[in-house]
C-alpha angles and dihedrals in degrees: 000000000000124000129337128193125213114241110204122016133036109346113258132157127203118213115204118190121177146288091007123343132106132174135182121221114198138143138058120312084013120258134176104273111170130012118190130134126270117215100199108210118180118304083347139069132205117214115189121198134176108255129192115308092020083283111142121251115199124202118191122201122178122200128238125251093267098031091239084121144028118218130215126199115208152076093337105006117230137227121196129185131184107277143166111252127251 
């Protein structure tokens, strides 16, 4: 799945490396954030972080119709695009 930007907002990147594995980059200058696991399934993918508390924290992303983005419902909702990483 590689690497995806974030388009609007702070700037963050998600790492995905396969079969499993899944890192956000954010700050200044960028730094690993935040390390958890994705499951793909279909036009969407499921990202899970610790949260505070070891409590498990789950993102969802769906893919566009083309797969160019990957779209993020939430406050406030998220676009990523594949990106090189900083």
């Amino acid at each position: 799945m590689g690497t995806w930007e974030r388009q609007s907002g702070p700037k963050e990147w998600l790492l995905f490396n396969a079969p499993k594995e899944v890192g956000v980059l954010s700050g200044s200058p960028p730094s690993l954030t935040s390390r958890g696991e994705f499951i793909p399934t279909g036009r969407s993918v499921s990202l899970f972080f610790r949260g505070v508390g070891g409590s498990t924290v789950e993102r969802v992303l769906e893919a566009s119709a083309d797969f160019t983005e990957l779209h993020e419902s939430g406050t406030p909702p998220a676009t990523y695009r594949r990106g090189s990483p900083p």
